[in-house]
PyMOL Python script that loads the backbone (N, CA, C, O; Angstrom):
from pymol import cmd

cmd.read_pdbstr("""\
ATOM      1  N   UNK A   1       0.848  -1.165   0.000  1.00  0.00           N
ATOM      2  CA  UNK A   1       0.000   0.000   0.000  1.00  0.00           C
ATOM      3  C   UNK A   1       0.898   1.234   0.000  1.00  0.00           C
ATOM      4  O   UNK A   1       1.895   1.291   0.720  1.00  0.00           O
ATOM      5  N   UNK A   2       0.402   2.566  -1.105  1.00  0.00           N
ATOM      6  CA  UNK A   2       0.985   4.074  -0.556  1.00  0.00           C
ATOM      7  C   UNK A   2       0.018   4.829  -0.131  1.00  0.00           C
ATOM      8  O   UNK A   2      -1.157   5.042  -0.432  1.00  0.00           O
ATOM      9  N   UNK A   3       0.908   5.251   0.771  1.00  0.00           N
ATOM     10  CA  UNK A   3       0.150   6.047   1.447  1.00  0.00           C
ATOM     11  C   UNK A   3       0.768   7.513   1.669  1.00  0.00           C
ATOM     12  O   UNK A   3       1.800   7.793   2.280  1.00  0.00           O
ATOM     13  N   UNK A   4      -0.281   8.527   0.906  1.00  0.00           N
ATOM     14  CA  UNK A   4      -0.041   9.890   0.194  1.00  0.00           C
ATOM     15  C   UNK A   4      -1.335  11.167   0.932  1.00  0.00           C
ATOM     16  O   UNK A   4      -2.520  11.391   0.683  1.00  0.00           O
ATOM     17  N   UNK A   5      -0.368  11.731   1.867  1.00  0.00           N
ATOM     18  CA  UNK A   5      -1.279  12.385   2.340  1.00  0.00           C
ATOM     19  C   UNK A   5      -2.552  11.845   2.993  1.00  0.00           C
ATOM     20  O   UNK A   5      -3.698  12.078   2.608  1.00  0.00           O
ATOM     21  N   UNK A   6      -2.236  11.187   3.902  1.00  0.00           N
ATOM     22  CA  UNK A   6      -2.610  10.415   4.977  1.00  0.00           C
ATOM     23  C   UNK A   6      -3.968   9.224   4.317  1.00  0.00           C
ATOM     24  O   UNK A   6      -4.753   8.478   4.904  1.00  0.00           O
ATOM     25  N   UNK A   7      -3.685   9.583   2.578  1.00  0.00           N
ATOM     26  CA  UNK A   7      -4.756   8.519   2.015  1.00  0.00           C
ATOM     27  C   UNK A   7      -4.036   7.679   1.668  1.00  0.00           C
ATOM     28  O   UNK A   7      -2.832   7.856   1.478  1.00  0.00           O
ATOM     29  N   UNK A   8      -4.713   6.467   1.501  1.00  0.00           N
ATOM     30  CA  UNK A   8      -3.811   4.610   1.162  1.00  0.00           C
ATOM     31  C   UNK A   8      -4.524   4.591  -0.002  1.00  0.00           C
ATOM     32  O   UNK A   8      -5.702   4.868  -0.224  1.00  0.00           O
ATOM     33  N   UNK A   9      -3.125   4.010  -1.127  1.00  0.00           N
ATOM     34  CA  UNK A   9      -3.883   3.265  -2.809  1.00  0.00           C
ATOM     35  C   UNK A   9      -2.924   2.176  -2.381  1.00  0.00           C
ATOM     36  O   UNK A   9      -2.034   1.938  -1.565  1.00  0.00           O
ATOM     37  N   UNK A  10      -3.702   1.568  -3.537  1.00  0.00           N
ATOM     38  CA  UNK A  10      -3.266  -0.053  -3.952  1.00  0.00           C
ATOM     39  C   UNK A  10      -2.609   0.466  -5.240  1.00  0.00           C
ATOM     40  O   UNK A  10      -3.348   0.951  -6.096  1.00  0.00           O
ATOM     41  N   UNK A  11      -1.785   0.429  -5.371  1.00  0.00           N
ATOM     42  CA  UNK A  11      -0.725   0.646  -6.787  1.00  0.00           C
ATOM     43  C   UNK A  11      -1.030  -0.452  -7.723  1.00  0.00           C
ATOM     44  O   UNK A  11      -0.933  -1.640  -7.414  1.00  0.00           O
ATOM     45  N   UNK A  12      -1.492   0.087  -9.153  1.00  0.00           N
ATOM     46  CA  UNK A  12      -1.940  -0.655  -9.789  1.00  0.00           C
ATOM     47  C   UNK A  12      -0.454  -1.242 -10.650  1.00  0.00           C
ATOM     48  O   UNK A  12      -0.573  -2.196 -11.419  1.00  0.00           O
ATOM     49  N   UNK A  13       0.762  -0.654 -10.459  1.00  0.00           N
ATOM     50  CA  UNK A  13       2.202  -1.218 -11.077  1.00  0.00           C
ATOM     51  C   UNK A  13       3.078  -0.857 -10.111  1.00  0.00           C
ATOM     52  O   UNK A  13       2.851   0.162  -9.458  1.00  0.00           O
ATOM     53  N   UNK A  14       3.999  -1.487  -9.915  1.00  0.00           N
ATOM     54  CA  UNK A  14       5.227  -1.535  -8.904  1.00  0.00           C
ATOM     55  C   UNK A  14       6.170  -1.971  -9.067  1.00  0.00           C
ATOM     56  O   UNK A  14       6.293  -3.035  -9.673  1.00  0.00           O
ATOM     57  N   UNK A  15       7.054  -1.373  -8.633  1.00  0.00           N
ATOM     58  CA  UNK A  15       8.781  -1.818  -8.987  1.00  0.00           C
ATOM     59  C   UNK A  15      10.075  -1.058  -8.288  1.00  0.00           C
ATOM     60  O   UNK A  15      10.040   0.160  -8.465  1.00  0.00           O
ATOM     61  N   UNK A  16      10.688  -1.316  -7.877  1.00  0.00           N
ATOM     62  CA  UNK A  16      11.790  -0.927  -7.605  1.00  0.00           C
ATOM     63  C   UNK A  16      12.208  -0.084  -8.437  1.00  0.00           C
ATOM     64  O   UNK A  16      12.876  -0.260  -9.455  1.00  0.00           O
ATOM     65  N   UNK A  17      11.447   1.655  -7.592  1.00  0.00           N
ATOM     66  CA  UNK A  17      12.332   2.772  -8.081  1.00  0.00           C
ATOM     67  C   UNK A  17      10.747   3.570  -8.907  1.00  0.00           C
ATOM     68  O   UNK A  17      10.794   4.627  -9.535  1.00  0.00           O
ATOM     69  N   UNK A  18       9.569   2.808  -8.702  1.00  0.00           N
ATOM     70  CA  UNK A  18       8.681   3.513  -9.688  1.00  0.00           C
ATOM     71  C   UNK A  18       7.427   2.979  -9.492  1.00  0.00           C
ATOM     72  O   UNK A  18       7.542   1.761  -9.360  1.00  0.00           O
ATOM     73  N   UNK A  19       6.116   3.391  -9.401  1.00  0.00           N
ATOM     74  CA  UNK A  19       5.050   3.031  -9.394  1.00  0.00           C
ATOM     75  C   UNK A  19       3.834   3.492 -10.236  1.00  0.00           C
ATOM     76  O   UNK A  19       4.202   4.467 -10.891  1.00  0.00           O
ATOM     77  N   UNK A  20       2.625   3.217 -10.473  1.00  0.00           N
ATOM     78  CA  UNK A  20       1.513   3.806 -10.668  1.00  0.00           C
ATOM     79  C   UNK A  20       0.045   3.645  -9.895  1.00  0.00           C
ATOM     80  O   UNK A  20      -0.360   2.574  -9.443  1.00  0.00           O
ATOM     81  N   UNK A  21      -0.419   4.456  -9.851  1.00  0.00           N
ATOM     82  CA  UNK A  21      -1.676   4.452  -9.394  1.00  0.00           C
ATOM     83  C   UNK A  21      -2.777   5.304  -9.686  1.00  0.00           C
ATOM     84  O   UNK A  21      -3.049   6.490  -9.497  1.00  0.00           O
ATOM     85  N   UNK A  22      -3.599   3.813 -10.472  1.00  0.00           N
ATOM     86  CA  UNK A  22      -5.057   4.839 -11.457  1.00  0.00           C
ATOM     87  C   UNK A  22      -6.411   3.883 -10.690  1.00  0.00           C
ATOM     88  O   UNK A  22      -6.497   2.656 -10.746  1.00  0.00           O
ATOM     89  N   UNK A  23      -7.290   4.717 -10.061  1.00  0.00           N
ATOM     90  CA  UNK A  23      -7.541   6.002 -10.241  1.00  0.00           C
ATOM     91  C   UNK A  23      -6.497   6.928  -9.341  1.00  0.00           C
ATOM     92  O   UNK A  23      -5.852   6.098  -8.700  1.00  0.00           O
ATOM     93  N   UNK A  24      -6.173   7.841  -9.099  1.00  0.00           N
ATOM     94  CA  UNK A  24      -5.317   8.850  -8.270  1.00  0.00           C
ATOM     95  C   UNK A  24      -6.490  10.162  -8.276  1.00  0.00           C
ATOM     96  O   UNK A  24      -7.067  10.785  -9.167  1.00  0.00           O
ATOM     97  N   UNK A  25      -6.490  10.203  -6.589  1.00  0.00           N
ATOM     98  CA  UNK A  25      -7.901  11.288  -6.601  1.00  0.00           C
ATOM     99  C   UNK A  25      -7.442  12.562  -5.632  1.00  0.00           C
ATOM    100  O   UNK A  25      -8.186  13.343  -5.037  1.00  0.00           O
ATOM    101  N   UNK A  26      -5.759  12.526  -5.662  1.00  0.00           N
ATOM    102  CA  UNK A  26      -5.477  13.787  -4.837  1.00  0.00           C
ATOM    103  C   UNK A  26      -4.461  14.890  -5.803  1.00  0.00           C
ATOM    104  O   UNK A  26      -4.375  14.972  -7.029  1.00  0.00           O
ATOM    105  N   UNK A  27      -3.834  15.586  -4.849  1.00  0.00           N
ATOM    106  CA  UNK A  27      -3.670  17.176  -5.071  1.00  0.00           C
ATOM    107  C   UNK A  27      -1.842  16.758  -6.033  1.00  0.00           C
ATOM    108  O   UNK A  27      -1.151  17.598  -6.611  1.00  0.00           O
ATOM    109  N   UNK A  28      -1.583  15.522  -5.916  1.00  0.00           N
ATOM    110  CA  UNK A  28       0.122  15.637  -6.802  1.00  0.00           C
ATOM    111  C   UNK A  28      -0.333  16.818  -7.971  1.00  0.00           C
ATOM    112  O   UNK A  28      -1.395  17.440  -7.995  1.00  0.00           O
ATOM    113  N   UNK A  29       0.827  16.922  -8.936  1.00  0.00           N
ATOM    114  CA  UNK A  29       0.811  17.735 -10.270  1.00  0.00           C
ATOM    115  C   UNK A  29       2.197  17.350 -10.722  1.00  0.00           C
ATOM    116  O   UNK A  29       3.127  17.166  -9.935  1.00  0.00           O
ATOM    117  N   UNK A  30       2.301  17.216 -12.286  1.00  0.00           N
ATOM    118  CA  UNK A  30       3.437  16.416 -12.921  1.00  0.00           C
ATOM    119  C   UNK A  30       4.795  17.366 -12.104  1.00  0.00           C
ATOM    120  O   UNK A  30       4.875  18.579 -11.911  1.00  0.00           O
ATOM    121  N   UNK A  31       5.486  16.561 -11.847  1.00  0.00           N
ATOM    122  CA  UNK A  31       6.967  17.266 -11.848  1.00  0.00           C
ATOM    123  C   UNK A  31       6.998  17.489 -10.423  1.00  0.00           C
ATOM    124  O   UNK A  31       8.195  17.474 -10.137  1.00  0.00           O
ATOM    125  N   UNK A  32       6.431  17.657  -9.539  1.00  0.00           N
ATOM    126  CA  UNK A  32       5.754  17.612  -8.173  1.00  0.00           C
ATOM    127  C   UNK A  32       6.706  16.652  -6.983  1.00  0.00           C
ATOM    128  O   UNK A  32       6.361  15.471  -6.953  1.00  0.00           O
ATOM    129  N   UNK A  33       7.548  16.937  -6.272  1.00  0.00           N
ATOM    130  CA  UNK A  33       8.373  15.748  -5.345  1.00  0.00           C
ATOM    131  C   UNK A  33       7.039  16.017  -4.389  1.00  0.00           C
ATOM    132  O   UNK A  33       6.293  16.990  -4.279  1.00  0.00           O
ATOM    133  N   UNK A  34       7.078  14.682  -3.730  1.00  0.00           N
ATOM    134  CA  UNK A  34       6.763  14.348  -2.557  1.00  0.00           C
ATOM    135  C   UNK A  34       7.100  13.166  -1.524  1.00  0.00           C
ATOM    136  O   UNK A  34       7.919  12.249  -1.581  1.00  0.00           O
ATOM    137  N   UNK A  35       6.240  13.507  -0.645  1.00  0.00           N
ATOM    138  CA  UNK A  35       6.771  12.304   0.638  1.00  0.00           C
ATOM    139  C   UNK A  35       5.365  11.331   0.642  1.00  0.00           C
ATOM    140  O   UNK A  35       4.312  11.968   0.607  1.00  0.00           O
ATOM    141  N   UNK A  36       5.279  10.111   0.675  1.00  0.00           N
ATOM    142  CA  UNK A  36       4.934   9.013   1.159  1.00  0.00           C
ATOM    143  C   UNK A  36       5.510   7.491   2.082  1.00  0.00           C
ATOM    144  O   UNK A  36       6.593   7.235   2.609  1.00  0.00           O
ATOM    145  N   UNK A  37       4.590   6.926   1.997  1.00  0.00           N
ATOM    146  CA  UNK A  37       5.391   5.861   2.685  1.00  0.00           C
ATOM    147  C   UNK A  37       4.772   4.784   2.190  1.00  0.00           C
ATOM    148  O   UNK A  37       3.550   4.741   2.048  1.00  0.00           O
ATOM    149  N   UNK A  38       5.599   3.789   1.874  1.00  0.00           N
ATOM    150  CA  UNK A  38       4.675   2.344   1.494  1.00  0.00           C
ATOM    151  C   UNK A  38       4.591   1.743   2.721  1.00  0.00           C
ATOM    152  O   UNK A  38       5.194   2.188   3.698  1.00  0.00           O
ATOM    153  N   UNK A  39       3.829   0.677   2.759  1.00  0.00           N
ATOM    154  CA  UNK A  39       3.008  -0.272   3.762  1.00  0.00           C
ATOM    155  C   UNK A  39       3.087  -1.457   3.399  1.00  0.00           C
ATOM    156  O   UNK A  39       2.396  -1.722   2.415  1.00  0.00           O
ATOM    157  N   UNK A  40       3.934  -2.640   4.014  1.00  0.00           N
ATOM    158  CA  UNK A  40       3.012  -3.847   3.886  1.00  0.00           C
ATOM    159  C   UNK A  40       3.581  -4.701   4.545  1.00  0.00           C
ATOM    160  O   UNK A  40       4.320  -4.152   5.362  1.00  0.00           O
ATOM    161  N   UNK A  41       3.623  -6.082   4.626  1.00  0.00           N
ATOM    162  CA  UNK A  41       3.598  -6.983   5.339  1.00  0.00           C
ATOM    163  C   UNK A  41       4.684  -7.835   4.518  1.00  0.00           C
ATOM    164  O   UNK A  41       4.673  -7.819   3.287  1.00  0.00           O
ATOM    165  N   UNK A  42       5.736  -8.669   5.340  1.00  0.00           N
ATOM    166  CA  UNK A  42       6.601  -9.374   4.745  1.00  0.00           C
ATOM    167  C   UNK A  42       6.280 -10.506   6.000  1.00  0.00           C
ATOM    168  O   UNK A  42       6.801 -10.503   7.115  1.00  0.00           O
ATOM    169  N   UNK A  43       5.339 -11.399   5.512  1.00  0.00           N
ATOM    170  CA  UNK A  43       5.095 -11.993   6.741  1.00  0.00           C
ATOM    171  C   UNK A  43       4.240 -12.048   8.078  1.00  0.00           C
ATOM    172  O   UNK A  43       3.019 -12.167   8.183  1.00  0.00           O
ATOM    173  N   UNK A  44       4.971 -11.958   8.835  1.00  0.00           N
ATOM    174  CA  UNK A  44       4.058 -11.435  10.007  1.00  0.00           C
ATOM    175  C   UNK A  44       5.001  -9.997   9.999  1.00  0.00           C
ATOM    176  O   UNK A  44       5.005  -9.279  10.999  1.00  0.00           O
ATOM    177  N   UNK A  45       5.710  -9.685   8.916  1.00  0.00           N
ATOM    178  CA  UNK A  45       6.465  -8.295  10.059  1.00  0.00           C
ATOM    179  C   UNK A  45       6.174  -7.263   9.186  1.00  0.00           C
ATOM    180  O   UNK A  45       6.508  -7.231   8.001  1.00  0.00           O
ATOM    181  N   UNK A  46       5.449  -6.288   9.877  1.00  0.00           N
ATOM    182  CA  UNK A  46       4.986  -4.885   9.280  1.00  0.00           C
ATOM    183  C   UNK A  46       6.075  -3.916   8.856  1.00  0.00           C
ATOM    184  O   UNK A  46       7.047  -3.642   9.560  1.00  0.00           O
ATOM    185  N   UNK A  47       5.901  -3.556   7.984  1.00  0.00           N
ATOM    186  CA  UNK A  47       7.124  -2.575   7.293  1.00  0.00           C
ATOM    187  C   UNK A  47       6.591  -1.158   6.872  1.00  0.00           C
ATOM    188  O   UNK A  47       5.853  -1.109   5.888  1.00  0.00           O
ATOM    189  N   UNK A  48       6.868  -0.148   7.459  1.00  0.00           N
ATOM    190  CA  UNK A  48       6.598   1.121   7.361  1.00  0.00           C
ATOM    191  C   UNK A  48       7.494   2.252   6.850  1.00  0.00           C
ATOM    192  O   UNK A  48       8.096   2.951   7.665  1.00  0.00           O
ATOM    193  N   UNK A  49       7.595   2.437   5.672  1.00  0.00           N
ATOM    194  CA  UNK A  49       8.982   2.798   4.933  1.00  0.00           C
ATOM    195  C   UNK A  49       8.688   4.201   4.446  1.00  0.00           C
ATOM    196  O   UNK A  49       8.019   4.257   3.413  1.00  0.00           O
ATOM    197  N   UNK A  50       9.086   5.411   5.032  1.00  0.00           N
ATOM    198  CA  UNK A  50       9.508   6.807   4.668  1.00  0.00           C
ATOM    199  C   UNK A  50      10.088   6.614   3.076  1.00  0.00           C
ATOM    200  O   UNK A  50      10.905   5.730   2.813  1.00  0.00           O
ATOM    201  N   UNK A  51       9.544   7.585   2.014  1.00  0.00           N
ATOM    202  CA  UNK A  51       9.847   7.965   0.598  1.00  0.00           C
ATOM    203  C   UNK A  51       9.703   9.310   0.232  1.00  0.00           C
ATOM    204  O   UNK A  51       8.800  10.109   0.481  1.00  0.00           O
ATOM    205  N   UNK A  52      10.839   9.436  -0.458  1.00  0.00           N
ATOM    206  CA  UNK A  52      10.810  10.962  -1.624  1.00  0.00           C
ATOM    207  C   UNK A  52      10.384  10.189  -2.793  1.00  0.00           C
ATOM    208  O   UNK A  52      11.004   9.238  -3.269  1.00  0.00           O
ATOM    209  N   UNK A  53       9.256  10.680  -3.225  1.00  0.00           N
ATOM    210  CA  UNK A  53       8.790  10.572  -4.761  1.00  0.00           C
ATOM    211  C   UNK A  53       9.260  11.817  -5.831  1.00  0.00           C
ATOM    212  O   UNK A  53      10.060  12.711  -5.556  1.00  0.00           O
ATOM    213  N   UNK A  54       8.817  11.701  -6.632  1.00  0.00           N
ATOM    214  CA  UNK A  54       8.314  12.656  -8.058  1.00  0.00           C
ATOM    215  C   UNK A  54       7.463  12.321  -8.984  1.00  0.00           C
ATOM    216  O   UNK A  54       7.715  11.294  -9.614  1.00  0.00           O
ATOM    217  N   UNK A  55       6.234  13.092  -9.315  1.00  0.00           N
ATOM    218  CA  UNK A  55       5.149  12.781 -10.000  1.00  0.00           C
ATOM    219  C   UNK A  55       6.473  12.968 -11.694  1.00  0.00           C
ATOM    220  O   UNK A  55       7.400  13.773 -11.780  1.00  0.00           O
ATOM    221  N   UNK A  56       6.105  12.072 -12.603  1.00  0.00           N
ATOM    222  CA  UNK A  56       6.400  11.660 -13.654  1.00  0.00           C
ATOM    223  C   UNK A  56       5.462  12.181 -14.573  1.00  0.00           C
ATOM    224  O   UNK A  56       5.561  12.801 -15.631  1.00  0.00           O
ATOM    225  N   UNK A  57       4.372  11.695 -13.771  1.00  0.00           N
ATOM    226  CA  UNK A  57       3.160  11.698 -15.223  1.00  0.00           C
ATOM    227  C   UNK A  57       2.056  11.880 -14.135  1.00  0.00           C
ATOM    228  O   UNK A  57       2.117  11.325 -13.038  1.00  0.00           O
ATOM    229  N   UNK A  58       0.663  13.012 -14.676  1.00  0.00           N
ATOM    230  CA  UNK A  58      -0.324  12.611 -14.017  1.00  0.00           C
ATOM    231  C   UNK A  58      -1.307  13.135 -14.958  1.00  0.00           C
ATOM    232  O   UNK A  58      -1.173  14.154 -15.636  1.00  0.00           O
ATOM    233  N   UNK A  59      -2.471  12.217 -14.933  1.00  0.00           N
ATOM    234  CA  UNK A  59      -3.646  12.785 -15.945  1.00  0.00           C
ATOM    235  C   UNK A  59      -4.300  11.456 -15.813  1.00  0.00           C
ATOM    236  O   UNK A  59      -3.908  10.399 -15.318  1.00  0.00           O
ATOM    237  N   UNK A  60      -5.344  11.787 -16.360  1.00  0.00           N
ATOM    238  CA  UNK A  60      -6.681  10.981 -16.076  1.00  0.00           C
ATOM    239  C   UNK A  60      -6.517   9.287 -16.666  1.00  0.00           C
ATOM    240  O   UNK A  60      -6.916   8.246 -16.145  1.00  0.00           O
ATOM    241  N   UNK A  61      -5.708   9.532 -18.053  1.00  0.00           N
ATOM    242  CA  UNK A  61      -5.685   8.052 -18.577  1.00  0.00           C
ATOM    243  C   UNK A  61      -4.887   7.194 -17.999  1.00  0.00           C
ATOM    244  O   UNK A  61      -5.086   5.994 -17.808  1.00  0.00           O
ATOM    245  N   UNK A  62      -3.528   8.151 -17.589  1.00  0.00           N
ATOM    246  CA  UNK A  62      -2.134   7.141 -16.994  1.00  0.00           C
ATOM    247  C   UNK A  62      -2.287   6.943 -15.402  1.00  0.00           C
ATOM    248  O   UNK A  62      -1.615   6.084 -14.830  1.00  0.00           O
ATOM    249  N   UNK A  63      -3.541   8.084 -14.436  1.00  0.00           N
ATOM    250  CA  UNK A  63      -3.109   8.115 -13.153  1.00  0.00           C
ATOM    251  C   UNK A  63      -1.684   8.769 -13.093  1.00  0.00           C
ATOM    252  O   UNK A  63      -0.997   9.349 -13.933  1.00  0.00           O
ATOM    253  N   UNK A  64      -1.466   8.368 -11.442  1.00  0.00           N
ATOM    254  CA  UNK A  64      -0.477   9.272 -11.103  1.00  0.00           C
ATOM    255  C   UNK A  64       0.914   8.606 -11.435  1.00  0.00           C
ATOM    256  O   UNK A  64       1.070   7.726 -10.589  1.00  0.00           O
ATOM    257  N   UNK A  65       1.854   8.632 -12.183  1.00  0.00           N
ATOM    258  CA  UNK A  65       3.092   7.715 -12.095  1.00  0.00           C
ATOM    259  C   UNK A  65       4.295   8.293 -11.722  1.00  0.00           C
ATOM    260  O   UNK A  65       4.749   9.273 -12.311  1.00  0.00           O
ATOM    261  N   UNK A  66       4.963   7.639 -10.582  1.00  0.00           N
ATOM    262  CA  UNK A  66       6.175   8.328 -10.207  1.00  0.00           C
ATOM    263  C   UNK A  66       7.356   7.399 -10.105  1.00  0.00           C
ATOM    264  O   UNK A  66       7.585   6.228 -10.408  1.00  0.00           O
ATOM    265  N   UNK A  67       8.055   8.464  -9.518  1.00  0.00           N
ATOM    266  CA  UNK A  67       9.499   7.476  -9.437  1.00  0.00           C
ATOM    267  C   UNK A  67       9.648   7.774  -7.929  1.00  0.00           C
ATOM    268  O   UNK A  67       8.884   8.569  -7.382  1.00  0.00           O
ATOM    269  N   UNK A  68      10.876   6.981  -7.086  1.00  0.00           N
ATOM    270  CA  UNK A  68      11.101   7.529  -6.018  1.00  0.00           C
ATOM    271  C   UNK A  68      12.328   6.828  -5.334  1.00  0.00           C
ATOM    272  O   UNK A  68      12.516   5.633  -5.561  1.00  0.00           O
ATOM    273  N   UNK A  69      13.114   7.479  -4.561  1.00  0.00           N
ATOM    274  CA  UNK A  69      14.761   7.146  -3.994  1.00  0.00           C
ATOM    275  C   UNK A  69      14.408   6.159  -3.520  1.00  0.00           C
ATOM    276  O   UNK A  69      13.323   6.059  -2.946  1.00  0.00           O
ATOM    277  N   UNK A  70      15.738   4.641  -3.729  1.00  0.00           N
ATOM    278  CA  UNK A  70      15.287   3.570  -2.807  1.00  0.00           C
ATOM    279  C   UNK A  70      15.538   4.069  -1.649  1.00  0.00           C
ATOM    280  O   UNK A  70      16.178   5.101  -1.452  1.00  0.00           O
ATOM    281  N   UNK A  71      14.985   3.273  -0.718  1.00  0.00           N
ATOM    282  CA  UNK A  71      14.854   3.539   0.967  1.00  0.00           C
ATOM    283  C   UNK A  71      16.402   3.209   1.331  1.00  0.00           C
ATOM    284  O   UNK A  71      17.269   2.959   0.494  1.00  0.00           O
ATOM    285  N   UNK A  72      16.595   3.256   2.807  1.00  0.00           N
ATOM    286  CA  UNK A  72      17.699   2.571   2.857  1.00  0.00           C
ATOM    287  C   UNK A  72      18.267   1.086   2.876  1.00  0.00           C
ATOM    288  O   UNK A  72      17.455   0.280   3.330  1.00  0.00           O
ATOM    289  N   UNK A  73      19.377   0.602   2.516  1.00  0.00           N
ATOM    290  CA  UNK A  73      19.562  -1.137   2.103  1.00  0.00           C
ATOM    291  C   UNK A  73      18.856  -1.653   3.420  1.00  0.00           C
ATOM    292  O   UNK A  73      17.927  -2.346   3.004  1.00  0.00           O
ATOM    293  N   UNK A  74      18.836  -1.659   4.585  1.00  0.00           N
ATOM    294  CA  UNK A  74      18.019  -2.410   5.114  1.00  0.00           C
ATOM    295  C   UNK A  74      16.302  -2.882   4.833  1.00  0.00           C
ATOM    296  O   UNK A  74      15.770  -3.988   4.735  1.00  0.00           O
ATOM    297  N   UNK A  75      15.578  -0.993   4.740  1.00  0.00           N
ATOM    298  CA  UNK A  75      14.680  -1.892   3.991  1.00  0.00           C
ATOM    299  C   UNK A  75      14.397  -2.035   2.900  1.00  0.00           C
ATOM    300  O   UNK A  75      13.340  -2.620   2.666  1.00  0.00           O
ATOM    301  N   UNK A  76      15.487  -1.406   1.446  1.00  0.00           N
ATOM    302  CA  UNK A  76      15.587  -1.431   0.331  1.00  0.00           C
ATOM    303  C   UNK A  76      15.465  -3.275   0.324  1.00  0.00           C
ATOM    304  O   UNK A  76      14.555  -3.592  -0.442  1.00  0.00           O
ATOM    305  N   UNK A  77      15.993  -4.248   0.830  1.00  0.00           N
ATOM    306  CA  UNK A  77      16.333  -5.378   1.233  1.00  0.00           C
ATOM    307  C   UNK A  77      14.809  -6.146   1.522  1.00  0.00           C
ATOM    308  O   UNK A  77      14.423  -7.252   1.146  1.00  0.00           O
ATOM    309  N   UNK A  78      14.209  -5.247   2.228  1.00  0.00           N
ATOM    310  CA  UNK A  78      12.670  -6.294   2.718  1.00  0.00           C
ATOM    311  C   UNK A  78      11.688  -5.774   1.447  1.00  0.00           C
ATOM    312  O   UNK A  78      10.643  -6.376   1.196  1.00  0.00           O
ATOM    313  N   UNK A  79      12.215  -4.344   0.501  1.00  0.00           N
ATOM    314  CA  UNK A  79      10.894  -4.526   0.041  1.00  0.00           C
ATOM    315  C   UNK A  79      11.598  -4.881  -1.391  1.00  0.00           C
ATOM    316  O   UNK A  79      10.936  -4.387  -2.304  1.00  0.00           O
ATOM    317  N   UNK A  80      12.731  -5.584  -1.850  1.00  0.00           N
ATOM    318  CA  UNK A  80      12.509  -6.253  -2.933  1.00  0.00           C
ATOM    319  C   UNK A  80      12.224  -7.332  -2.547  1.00  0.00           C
ATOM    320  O   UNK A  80      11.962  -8.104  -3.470  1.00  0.00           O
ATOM    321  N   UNK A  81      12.129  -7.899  -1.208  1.00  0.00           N
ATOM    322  CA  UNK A  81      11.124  -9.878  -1.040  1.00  0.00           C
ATOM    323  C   UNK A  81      10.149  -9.391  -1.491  1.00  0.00           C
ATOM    324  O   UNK A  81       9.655  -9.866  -2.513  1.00  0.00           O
ATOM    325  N   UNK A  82       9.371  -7.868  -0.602  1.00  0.00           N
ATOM    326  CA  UNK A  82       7.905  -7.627  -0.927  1.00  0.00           C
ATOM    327  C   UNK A  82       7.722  -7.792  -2.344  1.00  0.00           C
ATOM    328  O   UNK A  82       7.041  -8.723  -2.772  1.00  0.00           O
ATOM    329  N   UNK A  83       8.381  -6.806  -3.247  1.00  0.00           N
ATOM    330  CA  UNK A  83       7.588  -7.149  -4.733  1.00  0.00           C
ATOM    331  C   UNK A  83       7.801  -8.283  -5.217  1.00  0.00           C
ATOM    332  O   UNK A  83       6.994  -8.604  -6.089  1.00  0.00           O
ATOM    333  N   UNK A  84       8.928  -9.334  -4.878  1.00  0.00           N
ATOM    334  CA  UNK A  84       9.094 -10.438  -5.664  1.00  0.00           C
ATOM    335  C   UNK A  84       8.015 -11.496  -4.781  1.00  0.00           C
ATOM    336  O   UNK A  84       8.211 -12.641  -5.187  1.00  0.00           O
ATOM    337  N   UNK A  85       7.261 -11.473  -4.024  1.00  0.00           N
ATOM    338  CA  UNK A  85       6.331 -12.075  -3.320  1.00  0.00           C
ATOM    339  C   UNK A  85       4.897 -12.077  -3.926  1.00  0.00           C
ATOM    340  O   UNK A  85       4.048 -12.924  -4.205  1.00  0.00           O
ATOM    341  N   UNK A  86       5.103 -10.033  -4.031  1.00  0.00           N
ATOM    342  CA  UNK A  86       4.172  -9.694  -4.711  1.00  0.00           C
ATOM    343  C   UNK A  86       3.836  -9.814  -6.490  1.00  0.00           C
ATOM    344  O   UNK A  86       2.763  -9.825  -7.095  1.00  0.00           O
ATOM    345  N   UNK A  87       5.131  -9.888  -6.929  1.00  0.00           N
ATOM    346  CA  UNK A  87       4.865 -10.501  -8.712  1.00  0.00           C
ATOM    347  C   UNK A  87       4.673 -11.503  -8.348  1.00  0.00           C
ATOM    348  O   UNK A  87       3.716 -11.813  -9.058  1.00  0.00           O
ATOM    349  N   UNK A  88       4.948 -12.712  -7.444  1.00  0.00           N
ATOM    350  CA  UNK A  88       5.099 -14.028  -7.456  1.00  0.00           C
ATOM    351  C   UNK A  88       6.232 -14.885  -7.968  1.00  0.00           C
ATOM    352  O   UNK A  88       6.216 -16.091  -8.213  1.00  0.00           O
ATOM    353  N   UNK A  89       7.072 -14.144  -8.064  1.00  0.00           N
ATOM    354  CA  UNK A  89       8.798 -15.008  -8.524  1.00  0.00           C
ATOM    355  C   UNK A  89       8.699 -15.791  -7.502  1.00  0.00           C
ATOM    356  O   UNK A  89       9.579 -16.620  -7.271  1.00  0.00           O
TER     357      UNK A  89
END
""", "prot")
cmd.dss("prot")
cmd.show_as("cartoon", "prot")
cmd.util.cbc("prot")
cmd.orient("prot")
């Protein structure tokens, strides 16, 4: 989960270093840094991870798409299990 201005999406694409999320129903604007945090579970162990983004792209067809600094290697480390859990590798 991100969570952007105290609202949670389900990212409809994800990856190390970049995401999207359509529908996107808040205040970003292209070119735009911001702070979020992803959310999720590796297990039983909750992971609560501080991010600098940048809106990439935003408009109605693409949603919001950004990029954003990996976290640090510790939990740069738990959240590539997360997405490879989450593609299913």
């Amino acid at each position: 989960m991100i969570v952007i201005d105290h609202h949670e999406y389900t990212p409809e694409e994800f990856a190390l270093g970049s995401f999207r999320i359509r529908p996107y129903d808040g205040d970003l604007i292209a070119k735009q840094q911001f702070d979020f945090h992803l959310v999720f579970d590796l297990g039983n162990d909750p992971v609560n991870v501080s991010c600098r983004g940048l809106v990439v792209k935003m408009n109605e067809q693409t949603g919001l798409v950004a990029r954003y600094q990996s976290p640090q290697p510790f939990y740069e480390r738990k959240l590539i299990d997360y997405i490879r859990a989450w593609k299913g590798v």
